[in-house]
C-alpha positions as CSV (number, residue, x, y, z in Angstrom):
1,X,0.0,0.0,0.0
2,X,1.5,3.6,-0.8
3,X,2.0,6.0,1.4
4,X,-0.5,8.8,1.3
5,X,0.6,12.0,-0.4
6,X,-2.1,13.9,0.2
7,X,-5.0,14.5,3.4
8,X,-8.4,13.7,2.7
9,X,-8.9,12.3,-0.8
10,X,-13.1,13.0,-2.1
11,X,-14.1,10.1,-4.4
12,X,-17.0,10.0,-6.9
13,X,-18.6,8.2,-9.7
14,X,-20.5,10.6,-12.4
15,X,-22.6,10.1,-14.6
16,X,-25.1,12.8,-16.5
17,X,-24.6,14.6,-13.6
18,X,-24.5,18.1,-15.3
19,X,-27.7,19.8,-13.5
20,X,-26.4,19.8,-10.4
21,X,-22.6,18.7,-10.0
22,X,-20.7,22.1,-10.0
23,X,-23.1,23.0,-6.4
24,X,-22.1,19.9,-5.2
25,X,-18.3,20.0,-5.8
26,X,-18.5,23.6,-4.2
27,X,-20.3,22.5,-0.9
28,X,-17.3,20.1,-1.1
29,X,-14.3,22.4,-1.9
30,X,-14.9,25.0,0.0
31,X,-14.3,22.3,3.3
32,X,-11.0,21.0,2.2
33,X,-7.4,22.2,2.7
34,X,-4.8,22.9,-0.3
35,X,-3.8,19.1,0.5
36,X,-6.9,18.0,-0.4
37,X,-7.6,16.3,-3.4
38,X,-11.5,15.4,-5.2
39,X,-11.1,12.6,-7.5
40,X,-13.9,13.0,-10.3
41,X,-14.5,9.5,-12.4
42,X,-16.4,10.4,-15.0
43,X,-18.5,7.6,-16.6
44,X,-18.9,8.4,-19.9
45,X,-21.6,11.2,-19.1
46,X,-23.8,12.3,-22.1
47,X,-24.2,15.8,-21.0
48,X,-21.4,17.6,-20.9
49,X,-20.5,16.6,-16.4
50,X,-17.1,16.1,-17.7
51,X,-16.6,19.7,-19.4
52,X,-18.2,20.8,-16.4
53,X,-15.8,19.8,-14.0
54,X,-12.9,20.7,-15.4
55,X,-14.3,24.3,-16.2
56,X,-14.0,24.8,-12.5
57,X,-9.9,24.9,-13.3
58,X,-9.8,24.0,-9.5
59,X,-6.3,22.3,-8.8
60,X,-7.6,19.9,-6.2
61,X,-9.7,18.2,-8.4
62,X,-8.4,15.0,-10.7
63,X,-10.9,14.2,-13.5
64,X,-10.5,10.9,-14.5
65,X,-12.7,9.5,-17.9
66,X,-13.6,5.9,-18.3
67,X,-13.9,4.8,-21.8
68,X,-16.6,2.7,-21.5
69,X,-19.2,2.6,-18.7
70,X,-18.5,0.7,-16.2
71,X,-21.8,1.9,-14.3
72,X,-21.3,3.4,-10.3
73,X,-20.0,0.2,-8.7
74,X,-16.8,0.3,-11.0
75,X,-16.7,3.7,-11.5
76,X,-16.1,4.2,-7.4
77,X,-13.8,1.8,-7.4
78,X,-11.8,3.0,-10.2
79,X,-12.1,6.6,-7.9
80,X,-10.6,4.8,-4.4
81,X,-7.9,2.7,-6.5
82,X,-6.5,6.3,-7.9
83,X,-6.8,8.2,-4.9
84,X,-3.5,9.3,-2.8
85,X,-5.0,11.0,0.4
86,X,-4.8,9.4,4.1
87,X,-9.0,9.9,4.8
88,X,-11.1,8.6,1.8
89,X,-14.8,10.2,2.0
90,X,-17.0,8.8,-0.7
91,X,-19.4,11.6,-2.7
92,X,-22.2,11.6,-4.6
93,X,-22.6,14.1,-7.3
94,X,-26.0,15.3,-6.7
95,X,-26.0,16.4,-2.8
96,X,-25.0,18.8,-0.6
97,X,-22.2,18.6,2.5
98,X,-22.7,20.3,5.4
99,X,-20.9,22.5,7.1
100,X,-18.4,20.6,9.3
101,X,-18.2,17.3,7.6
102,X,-15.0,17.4,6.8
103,X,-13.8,17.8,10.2
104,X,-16.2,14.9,11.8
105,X,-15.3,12.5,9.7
106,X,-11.6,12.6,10.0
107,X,-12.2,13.3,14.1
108,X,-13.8,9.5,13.5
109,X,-11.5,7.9,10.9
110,X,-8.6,8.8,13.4
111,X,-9.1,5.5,15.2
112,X,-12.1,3.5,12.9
113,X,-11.5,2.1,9.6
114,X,-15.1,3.4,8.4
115,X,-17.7,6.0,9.4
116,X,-21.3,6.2,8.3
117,X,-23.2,9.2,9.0
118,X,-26.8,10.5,8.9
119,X,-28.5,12.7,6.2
120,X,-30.9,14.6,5.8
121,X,-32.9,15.1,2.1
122,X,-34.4,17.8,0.1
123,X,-36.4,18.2,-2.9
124,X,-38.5,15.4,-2.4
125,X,-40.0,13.2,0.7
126,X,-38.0,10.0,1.7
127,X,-39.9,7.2,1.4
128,X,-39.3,4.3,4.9
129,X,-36.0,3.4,4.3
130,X,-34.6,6.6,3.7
131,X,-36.1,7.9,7.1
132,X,-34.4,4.9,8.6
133,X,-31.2,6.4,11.2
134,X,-27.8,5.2,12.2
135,X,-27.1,5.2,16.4
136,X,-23.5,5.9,17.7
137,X,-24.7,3.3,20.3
138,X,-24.6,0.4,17.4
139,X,-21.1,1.6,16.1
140,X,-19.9,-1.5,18.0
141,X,-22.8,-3.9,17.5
142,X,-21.1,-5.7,14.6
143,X,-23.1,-9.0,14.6
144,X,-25.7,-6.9,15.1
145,X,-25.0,-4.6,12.0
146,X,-24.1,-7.3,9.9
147,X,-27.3,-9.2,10.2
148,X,-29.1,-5.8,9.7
149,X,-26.9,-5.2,6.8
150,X,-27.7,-8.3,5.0
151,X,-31.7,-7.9,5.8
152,X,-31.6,-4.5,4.0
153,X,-32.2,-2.2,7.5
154,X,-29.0,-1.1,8.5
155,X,-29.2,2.7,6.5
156,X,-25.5,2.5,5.4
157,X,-25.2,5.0,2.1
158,X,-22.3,5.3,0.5
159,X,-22.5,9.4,0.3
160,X,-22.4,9.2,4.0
161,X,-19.5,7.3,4.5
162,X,-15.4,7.7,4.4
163,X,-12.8,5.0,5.3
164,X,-9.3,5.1,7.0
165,X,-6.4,4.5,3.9
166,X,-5.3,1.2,5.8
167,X,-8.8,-0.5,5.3
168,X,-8.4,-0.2,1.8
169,X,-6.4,-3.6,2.2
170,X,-9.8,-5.2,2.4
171,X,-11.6,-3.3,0.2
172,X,-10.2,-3.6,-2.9
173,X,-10.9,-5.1,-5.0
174,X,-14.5,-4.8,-4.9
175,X,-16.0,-8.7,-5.0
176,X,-15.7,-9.7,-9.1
177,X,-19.4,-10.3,-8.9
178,X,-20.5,-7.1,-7.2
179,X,-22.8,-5.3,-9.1
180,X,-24.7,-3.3,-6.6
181,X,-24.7,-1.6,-3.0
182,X,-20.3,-1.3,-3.3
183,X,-21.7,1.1,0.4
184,X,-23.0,-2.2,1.7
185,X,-19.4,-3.9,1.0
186,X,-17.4,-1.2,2.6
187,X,-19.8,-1.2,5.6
188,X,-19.7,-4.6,5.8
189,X,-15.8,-4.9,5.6
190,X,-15.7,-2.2,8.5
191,X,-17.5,-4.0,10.4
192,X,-15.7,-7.8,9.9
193,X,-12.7,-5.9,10.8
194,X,-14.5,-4.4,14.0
195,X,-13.3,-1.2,13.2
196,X,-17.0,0.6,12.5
197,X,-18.2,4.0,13.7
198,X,-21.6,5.9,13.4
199,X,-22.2,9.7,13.2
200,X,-25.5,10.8,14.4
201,X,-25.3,14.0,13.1
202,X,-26.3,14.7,9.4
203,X,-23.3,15.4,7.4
204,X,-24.8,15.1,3.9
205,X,-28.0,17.0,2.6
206,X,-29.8,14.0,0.1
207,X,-31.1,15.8,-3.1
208,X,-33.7,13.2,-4.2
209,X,-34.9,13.4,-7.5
210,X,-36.0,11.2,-10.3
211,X,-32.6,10.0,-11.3
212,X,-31.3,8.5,-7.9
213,X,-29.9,5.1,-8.0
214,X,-31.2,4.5,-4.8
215,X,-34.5,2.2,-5.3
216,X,-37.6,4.3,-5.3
217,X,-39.7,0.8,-4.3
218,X,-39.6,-2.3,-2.6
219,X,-38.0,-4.7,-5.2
220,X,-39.5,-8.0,-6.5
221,X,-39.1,-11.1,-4.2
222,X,-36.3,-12.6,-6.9
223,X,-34.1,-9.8,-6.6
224,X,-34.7,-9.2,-3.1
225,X,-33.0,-13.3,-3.2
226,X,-30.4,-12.2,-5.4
227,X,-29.1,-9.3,-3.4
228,X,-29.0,-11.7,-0.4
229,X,-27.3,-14.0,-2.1
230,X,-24.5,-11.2,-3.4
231,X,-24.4,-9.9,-0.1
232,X,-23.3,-13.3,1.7
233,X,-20.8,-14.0,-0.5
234,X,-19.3,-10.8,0.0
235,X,-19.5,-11.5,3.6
236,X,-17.6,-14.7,2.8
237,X,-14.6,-12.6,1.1
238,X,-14.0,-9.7,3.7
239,X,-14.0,-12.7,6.8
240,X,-11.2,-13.9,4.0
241,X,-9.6,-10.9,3.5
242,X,-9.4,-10.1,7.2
243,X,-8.0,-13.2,8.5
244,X,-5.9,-13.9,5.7
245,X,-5.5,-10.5,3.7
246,X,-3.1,-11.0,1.2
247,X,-4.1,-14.3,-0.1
248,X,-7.5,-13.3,0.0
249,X,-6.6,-10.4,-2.1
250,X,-5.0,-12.7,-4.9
251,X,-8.1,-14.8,-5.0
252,X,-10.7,-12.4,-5.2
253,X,-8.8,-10.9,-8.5
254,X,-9.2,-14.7,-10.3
């Protein structure tokens, strides 16, 4: 693992993200230090998001273009593989960050390997599992989390959440067959490696809107099963990848 070169390292995944992610990447930049760093991936966007970005001629920020879409799982992946800071916080390109997330979430990657926070949403209403909350007082309930995880209860969202450089050992790769919920990996890892911290406080503003990968609706029984079924085989790697981590690591590229 390289040593980090720079502080906090801000990873996302666009795509046709035009409309709103030059408000976003403000919110973001105007928390971070000269040190800092916003790695943009850019997943072959339709609408100009790439042009966008790097019309803001800000030096902090990497734009990186995939040449063929890879879709978000990839793409954030792609984003934590190329990014050099010691703190990696994962962004979407459609919210806002709150004054002071910056801070809280290094104060708790200090000493945790992952942090998931709260958010709070505009332009639209949540619907029951966005109005579902993380408790500080679970941060160390990892049986608990895991099970609650792998139901589909535990509200871990990838916009909410940063991890420590040294967990990336067991995060990356991402899973070959991982095609979804890459937040639900990461949490999960945290909390194999017992190494998991909640934020109560909302550090992200959710800007819902039509285009939101999150689902809008309770899936179909079959791919309810199928996520299940994704999700325990992931569990399978990261007890792997934690026990033994660099054979697990040579495996999980075959």
């Amino acid at each position: 693992m390289m040593e980090p070169t720079a502080r906090v390292s801000v990873c996302m995944a666009a795509y046709n993200g035009a409309e709103y992610i030059s408000q976003q990447l403000a919110s973001i930049l105007e928390q971070l230090s000269p040190q800092d760093e916003v790695i943009v991936v850019d997943d072959c966007s339709k609408d100009g998001t790439a042009d966008i970005v790097e019309s803001l001629g800000d030096g902090r920020i990497r734009l990186l273009r995939n040449t063929t879409n890879l879709g978000y799982v990839r793409t954030f992946e792609r984003a934590l593989n190329s990014a050099n800071g010691k703190y990696l916080l994962l962004s979407d390109q459609d919210d806002l960050w709150t004054p002071g997330r910056v801070d809280a979430m290094l104060a708790a990657l200090n000493d945790h390997a992952v942090v998931a926070s709260n958010f709070t949403v505009f332009g639209g209403e949540p619907n029951w599992f966005q109005g579902l909350r993380l408790k500080s007082a679970d941060s160390t309930r990892y049986l608990s989390n895991l099970f609650l995880l792998w139901v589909g209860v535990r509200p871990y969202y990838g916009c909410t959440m940063g991890v420590n450089r040294d967990a990336l050992r067991i995060i990356l790769p991402f899973p070959a067959f991982l095609r979804e919920t890459h937040d639900q990996w990461i949490a999960m890892c945290g909390n194999v490696m017992r190494s998991m911290v909640h934020l109560e406080q909302f550090t992200v503003a959710r800007r819902l809107h039509e285009t939101n990968t999150t689902p809008k609706a309770m899936r179909s029984a079959g791919r309810i099963l199928s996520a299940r079924w994704m999700l325990l085989r992931a569990f399978v790697i990261a007890l792997q990848r934690v026990r033994r981590p660099a054979r697990a690591r040579v495996k999980s590229t075959a």
